[in-house]
N, C-alpha and C positions, 0 to 999 in steps of 0.2 A: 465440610469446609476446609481448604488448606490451614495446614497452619505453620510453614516457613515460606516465604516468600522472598524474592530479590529482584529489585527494580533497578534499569538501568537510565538513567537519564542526563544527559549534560544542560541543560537549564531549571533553574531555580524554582521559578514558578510552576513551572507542569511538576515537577517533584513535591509541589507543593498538593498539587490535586491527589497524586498518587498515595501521599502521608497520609489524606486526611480519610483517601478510600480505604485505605487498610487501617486508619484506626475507627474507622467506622464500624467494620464487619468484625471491631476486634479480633483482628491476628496476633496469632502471639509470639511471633520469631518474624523479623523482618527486616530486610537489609537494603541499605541504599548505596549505590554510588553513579560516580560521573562520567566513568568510561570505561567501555567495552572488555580491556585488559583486563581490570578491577573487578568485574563483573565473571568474568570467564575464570578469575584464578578463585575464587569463593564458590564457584561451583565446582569446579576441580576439586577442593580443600573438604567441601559437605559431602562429593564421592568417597574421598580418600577414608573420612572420617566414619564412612559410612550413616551419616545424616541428613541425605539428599535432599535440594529445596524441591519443594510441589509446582512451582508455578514461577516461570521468571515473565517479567514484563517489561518490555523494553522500546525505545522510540528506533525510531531508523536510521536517520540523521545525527551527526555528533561533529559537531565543530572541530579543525582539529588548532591545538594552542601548542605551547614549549613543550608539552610533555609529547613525546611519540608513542603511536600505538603501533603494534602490530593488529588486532580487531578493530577495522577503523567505520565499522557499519553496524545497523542492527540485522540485515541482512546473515552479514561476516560471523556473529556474535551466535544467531540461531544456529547456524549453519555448525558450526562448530562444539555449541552446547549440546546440541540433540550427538554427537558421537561419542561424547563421554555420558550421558545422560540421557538415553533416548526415549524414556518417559517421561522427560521432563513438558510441563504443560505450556505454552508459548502467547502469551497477550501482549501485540503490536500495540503502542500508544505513539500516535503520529500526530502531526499536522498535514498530513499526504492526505489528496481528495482523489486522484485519479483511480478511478473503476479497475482498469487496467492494472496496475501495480498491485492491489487489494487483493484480486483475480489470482495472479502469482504468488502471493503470500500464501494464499491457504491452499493451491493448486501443487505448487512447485514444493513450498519450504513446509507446507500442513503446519500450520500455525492454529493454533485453539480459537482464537479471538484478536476481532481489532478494532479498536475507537479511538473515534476524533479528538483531537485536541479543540476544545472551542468552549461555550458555556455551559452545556448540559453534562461534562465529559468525569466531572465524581463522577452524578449520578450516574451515569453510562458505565464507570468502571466496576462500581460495587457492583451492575447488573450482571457486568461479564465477569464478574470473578465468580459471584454465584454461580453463574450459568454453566463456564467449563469447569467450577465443583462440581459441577452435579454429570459432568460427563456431555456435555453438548458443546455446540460451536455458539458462539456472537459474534454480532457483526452492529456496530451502531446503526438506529433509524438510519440519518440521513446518508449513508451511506448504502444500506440498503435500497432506499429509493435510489438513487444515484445508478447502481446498478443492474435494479428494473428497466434502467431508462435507456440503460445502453445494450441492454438484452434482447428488446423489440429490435431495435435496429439492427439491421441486417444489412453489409454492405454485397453489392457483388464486387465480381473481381474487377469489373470494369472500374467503377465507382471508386473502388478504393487505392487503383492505379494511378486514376487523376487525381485525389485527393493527394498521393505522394508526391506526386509530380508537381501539384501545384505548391505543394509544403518546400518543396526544394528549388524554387523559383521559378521552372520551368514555364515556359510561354504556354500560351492554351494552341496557337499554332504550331508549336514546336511539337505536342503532343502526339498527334494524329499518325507521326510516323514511328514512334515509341509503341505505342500502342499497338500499331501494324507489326512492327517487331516481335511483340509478346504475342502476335496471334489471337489478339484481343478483339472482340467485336460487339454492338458498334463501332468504328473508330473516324468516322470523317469531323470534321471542324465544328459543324452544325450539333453532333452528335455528342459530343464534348459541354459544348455550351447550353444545350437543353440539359445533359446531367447535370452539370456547374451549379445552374439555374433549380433544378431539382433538389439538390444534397442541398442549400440554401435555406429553400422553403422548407425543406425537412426538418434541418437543423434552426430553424430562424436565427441563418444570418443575414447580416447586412450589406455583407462586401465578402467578397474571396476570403480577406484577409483575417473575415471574424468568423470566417466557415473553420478554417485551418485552428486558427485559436480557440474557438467552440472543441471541435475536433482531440485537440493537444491537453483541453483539461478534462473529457469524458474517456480521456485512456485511448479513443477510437486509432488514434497517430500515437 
């Protein structure tokens, strides 16, 4: 099990969840704070000192108030730790639901773990702190599911051109010669509006407008 950890968080109550998972799994060195800079000069200091933390956990999002940051993401925050630190272990705690984003966390930045901020999200954290102790990745349930779901879907090229298109206002008549552009095929009027019609029933929307918003929180846009 780790036993120094540093969590980074700018609201009260999620730091609250965070206190209570690490005094759960009793850790025995463990450090809070509210912003990125804070977070990133305490890792610097445990290099220097040569008493590196095991495990940093941090949200993504951080308001910004009077004080200025130069780390002003959790994003910015990874990105930077892992180059002084590059065994350090990395558990995302967000309120982010998009597949998408999730996707690039562990793809792009190889993040260890990430869970939901919502009601199950202790228990969820002591599981992933366990889980990347022991050398594995987590990923919370629902989030999991979430991106089962976006897994089966398969868009084509076609499919996901109109979907752009319809995302950026674009007429569904207007399309047909966009489309023609891109060398896209299908592309006639008719062709358009049976896909429309199609991504729809796939998606069970209601209207365009809840296809694109469906769309917009499964990461697919």
């Amino acid at each position: 099990m780790f036993q120094k950890i540093l969590a980074a968080e700018d609201f009260e109550s999620a730091s609250i969840s965070v206190q209570k998972s690490l005094d759960d799994l009793k850790i025995p060195n463990k450090s809070f704070v509210h912003y990125c800079d804070e977070a990133f000069r305490l890792l610097k200091k445990s290099v220097e000192e040569d008493e590196p933390f095991d495990l940093l956990i941090t949200d993504l999002s951080f308001d910004e108030d009077f004080k200025k940051q130069k780390i002003k993401s959790g994003q910015q925050l990874i990105t930077e730790s892992r180059k002084i630190l590059p065994e350090l272990k990395i558990l995302v705690f967000s309120g982010e639901k998009r597949p998408q984003i999730i996707k690039e966390l562990f793809n792009d930045l190889q993040i260890d773990g990430f869970v939901s901020k919502g009601r199950m999200d202790v228990k969820n954290l002591e599981n992933a702190i366990t889980v990347i102790s022991d050398g594995q990745k987590y990923l919370s349930p629902e989030n999991r599911i979430q991106l089962r779901t976006t897994d089966t879907i398969e868009l084509t090229s076609v499919e996901y051109s109109i979907l752009k298109l319809l995302s950026e206002g674009i007429l569904q008549k207007d399309m047909t010669e966009i489309l023609k552009g891109k060398s896209l095929k299908p592309n006639s009027l008719s062709s358009v509006e049976k896909t429309l019609n199609y991504l729809k029933e796939t998606f069970r929307a209601k209207s365009n407008e809840h296809l694109i918003a469906i769309c917009k929180d499964l990461g697919v846009l």
